[in-house]
KOLDRENPA-926882 format. One record per atom (N, C-alpha, C): residue number from 1; residue in one letter; atom name; x, y, z. Coordinates in nm, 3 decimals, decimal comma. Layout:
// KOLDRENPA-926882
seq type atom east north up
NUM A CA X Y Z $
...
***
This chain:
// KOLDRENPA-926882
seq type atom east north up
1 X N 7,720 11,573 4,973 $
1 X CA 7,812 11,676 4,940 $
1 X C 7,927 11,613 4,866 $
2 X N 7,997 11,649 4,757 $
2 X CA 7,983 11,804 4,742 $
2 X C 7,835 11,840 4,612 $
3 X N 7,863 11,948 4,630 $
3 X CA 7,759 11,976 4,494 $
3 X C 7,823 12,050 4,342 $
4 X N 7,806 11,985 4,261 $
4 X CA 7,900 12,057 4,131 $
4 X C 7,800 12,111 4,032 $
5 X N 7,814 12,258 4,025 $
5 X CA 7,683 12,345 3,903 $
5 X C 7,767 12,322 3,835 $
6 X N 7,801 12,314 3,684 $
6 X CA 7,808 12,374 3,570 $
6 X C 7,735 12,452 3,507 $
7 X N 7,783 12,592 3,420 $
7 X CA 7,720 12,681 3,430 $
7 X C 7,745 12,671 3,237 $
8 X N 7,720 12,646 3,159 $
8 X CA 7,799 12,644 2,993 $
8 X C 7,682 12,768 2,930 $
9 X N 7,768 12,872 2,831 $
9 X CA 7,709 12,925 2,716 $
9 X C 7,651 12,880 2,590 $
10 X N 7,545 12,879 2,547 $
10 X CA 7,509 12,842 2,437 $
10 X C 7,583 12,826 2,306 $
11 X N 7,732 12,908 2,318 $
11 X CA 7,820 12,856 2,200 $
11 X C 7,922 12,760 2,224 $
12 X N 7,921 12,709 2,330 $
12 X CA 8,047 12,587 2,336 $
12 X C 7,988 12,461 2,372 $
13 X N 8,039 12,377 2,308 $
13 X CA 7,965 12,255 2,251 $
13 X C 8,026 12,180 2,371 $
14 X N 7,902 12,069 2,422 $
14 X CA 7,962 12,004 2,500 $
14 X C 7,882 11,859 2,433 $
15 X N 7,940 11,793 2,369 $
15 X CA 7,904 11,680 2,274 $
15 X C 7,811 11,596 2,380 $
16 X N 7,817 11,535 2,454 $
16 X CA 7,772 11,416 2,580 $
16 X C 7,758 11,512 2,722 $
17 X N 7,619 11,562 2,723 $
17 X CA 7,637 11,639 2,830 $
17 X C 7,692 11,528 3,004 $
18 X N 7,547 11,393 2,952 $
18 X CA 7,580 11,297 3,073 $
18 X C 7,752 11,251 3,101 $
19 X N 7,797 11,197 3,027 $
19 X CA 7,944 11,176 3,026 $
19 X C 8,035 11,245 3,091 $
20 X N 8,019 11,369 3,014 $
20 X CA 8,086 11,555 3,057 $
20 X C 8,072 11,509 3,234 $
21 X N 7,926 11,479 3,272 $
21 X CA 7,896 11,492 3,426 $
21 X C 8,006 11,370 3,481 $
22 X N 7,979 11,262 3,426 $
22 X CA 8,052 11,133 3,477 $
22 X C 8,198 11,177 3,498 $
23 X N 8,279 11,213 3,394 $
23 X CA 8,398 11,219 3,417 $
23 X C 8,440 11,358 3,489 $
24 X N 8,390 11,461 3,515 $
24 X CA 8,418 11,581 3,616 $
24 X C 8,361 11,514 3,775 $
25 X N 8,255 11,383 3,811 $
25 X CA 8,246 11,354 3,914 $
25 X C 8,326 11,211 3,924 $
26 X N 8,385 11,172 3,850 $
26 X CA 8,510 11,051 3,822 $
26 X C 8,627 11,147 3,901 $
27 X N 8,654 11,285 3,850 $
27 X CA 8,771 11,327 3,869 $
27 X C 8,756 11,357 4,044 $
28 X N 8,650 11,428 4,084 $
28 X CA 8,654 11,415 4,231 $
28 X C 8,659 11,318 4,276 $
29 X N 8,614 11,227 4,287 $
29 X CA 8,610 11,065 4,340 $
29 X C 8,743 11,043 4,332 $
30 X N 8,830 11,042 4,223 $
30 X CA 8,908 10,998 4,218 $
30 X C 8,997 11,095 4,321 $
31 X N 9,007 11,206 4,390 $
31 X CA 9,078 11,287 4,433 $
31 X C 9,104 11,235 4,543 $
32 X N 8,985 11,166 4,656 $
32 X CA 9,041 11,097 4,733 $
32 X C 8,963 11,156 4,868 $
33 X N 8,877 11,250 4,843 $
33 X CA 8,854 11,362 4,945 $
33 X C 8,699 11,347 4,953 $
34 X N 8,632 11,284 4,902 $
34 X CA 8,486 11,264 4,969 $
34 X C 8,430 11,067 4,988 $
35 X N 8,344 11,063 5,066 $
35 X CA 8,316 10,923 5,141 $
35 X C 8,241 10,831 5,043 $
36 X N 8,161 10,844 4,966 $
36 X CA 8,100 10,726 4,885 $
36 X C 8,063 10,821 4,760 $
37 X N 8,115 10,804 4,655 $
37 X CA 8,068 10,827 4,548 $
37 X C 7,943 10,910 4,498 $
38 X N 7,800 10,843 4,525 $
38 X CA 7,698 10,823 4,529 $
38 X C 7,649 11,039 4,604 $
39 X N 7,809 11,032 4,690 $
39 X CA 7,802 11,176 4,791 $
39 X C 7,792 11,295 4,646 $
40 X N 7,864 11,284 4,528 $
40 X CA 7,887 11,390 4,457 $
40 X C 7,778 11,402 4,366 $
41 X N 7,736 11,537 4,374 $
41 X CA 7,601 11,569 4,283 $
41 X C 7,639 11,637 4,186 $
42 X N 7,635 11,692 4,060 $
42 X CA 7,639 11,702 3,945 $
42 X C 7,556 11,743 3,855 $
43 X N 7,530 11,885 3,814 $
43 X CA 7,429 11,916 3,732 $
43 X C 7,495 12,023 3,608 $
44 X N 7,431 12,042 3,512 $
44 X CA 7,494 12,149 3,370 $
44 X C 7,340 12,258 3,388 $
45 X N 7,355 12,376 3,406 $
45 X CA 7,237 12,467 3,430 $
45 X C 7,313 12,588 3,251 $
46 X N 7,219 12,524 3,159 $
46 X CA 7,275 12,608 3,030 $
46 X C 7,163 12,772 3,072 $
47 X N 7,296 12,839 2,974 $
47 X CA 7,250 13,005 3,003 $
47 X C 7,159 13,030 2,854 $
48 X N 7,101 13,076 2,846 $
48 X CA 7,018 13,136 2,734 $
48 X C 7,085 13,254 2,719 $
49 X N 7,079 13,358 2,781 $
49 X CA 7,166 13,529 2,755 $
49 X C 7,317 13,521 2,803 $
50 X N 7,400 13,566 2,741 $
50 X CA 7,504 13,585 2,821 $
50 X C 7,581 13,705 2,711 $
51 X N 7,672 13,784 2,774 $
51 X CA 7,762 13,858 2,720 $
51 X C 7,897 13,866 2,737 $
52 X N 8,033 13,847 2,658 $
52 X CA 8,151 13,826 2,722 $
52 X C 8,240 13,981 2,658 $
53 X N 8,255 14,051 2,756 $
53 X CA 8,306 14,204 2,767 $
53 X C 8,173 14,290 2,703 $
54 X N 8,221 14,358 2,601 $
54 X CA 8,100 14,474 2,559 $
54 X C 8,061 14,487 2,441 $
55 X N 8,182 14,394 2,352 $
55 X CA 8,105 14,415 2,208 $
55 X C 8,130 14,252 2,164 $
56 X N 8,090 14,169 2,230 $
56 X CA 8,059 14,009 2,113 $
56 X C 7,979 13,966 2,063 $
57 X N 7,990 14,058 1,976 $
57 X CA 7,796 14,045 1,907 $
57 X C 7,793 13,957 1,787 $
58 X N 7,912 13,869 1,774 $
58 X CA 7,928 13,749 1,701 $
58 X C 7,928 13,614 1,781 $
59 X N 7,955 13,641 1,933 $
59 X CA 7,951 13,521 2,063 $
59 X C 8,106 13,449 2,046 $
60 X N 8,151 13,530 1,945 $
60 X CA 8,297 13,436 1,904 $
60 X C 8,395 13,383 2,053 $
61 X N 8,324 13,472 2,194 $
61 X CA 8,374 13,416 2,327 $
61 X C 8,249 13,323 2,412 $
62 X N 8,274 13,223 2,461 $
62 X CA 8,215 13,143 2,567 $
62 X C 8,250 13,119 2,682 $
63 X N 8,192 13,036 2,798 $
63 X CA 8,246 12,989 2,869 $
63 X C 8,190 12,901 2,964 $
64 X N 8,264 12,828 3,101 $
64 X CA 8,227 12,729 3,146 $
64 X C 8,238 12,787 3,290 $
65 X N 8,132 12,784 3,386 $
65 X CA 8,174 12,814 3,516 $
65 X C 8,147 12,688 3,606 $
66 X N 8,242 12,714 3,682 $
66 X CA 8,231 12,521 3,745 $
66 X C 8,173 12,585 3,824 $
67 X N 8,124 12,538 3,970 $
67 X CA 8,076 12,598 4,121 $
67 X C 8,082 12,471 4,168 $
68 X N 8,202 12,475 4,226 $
68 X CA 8,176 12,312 4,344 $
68 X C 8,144 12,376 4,477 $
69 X N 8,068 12,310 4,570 $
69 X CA 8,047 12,374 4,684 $
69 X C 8,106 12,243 4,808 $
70 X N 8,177 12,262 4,896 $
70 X CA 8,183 12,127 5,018 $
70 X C 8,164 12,178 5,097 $
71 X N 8,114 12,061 5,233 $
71 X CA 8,133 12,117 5,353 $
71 X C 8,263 12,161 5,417 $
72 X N 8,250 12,251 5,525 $
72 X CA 8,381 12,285 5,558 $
72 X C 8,483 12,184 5,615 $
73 X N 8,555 12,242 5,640 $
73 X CA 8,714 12,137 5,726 $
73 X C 8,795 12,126 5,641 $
74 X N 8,799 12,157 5,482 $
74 X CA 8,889 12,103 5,362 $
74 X C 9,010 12,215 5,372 $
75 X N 9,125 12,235 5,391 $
75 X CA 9,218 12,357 5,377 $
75 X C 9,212 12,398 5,236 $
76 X N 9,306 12,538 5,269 $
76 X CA 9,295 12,629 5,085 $
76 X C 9,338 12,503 5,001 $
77 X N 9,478 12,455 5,036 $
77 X CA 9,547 12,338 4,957 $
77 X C 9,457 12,242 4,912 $
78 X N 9,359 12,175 4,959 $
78 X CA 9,258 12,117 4,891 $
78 X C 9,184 12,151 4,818 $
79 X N 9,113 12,278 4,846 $
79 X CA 9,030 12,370 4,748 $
79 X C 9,102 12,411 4,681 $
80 X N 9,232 12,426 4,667 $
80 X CA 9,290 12,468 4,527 $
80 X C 9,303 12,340 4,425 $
81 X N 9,374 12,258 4,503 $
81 X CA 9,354 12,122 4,411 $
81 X C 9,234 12,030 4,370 $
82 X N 9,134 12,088 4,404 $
82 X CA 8,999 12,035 4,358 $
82 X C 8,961 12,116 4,256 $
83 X N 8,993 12,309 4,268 $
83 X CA 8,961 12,327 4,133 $
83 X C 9,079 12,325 4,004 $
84 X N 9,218 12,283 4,055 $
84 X CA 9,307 12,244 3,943 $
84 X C 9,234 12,073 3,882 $
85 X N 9,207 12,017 3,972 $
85 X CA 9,154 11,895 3,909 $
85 X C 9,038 11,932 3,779 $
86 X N 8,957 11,970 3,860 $
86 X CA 8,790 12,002 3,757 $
86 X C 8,865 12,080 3,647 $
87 X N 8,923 12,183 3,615 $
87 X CA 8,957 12,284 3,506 $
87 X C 9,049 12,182 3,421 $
88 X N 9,149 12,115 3,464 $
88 X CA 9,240 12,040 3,391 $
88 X C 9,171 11,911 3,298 $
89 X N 9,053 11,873 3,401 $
89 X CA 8,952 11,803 3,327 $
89 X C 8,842 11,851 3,233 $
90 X N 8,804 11,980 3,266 $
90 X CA 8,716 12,045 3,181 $
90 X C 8,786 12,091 3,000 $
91 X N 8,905 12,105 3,077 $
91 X CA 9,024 12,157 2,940 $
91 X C 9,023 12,007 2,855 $
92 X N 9,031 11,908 2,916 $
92 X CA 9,121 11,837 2,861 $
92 X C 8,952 11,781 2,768 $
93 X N 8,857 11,792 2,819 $
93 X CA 8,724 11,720 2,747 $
93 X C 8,683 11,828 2,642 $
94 X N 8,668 11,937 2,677 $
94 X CA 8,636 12,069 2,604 $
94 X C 8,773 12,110 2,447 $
95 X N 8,823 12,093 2,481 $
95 X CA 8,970 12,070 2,389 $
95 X C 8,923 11,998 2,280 $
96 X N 8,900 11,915 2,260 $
96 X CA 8,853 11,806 2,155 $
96 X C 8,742 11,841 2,079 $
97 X N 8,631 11,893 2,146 $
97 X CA 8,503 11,941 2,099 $
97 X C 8,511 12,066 2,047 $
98 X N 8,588 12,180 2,057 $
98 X CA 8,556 12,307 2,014 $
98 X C 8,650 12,309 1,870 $
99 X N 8,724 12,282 1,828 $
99 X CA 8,788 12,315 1,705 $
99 X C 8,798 12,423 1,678 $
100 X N 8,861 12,493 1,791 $
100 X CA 8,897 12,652 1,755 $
100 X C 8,787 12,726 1,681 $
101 X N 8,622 12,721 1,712 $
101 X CA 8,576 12,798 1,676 $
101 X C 8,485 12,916 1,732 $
102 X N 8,495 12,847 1,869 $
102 X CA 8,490 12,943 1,957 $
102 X C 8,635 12,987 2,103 $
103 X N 8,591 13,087 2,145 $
103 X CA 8,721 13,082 2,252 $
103 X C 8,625 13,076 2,409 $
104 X N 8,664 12,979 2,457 $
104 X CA 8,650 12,898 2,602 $
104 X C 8,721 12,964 2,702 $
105 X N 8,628 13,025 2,817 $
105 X CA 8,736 13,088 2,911 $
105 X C 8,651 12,942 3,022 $
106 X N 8,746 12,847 3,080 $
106 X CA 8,718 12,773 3,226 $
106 X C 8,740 12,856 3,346 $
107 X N 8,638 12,870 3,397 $
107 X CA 8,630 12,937 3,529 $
107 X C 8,603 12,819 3,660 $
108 X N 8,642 12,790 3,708 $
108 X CA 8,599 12,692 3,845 $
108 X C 8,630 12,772 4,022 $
109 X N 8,542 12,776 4,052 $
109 X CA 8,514 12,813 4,207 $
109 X C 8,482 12,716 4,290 $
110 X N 8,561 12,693 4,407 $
110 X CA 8,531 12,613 4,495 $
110 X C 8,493 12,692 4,667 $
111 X N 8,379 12,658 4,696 $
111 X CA 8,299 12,736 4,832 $
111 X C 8,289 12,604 4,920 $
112 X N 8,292 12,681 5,050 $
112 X CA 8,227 12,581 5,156 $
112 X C 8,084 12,613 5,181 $
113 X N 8,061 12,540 5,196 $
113 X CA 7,869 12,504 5,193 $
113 X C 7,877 12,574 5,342 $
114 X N 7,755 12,653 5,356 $
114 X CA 7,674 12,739 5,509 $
114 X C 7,671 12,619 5,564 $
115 X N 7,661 12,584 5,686 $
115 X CA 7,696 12,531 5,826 $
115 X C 7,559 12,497 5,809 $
116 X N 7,441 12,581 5,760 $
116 X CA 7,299 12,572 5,766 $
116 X C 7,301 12,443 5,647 $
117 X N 7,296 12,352 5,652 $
117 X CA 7,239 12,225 5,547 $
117 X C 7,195 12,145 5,625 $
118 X N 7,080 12,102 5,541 $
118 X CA 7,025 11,940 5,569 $
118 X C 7,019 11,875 5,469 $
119 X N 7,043 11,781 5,484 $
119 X CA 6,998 11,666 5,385 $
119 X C 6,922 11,534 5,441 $
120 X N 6,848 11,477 5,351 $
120 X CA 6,752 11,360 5,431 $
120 X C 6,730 11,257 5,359 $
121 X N 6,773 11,137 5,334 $
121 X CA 6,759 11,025 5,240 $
121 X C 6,692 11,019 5,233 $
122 X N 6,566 10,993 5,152 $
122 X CA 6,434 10,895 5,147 $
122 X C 6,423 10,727 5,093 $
123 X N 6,532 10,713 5,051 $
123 X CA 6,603 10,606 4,992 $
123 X C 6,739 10,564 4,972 $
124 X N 6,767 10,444 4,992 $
124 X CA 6,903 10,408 4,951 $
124 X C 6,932 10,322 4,864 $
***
């Protein structure tokens, strides 16, 4: 734990998808709030359809939905500052790449994971 979806539209460019992953799971690590590194998972799930309001039938809008999920015990104050971290980082990487030619809405949600998990190494 934790687990981080990225969710990106087919019009906003994310130059280095691997990287993109490194430095949004750099920024948790670095937060101070989970046990070994190795704990944060990280994936980009791209959308094929998407629509932003009712008429963008040019796509001239995109966007990014974070979904971090942790186990519980973390207060709001943490979950808020985990998704000010990810968005401030998503802005600050996404910024560079778009050249104002599309418009980027960052969305980030942070959930506590169901009580129901397992996980099971098969390796270390």
């Amino acid at each position: 734990m934790p687990h981080l979806t990225i969710q990106v539209t087919p019009n906003v460019t994310i130059a280095h998808e691997a990287s993109f992953l490194k430095a949004l799971n750099q920024v948790l690590w670095d937060s101070g709030h989970f046990a070994k590194p190795t704990d944060i998972k990280a994936r980009i799930v791209p959308i094929e359809t998407f629509l932003m309001g009712i008429a963008d039938d040019e796509q001239t809008h995109g966007f990014i939905y974070a979904h971090l999920k942790i186990m519980s015990g973390r207060d709001e104050v943490i979950r808020h500052q985990l998704a000010e971290l990810l968005t401030a980082a998503i802005e600050e990487i996404l910024d560079a790449e778009q050249s104002g030619r599309v418009g980027v809405q960052i969305c980030v949600e942070v959930e506590e994971i169901s009580a129901i998990y397992h996980k099971k190494m098969l390796a270390d």
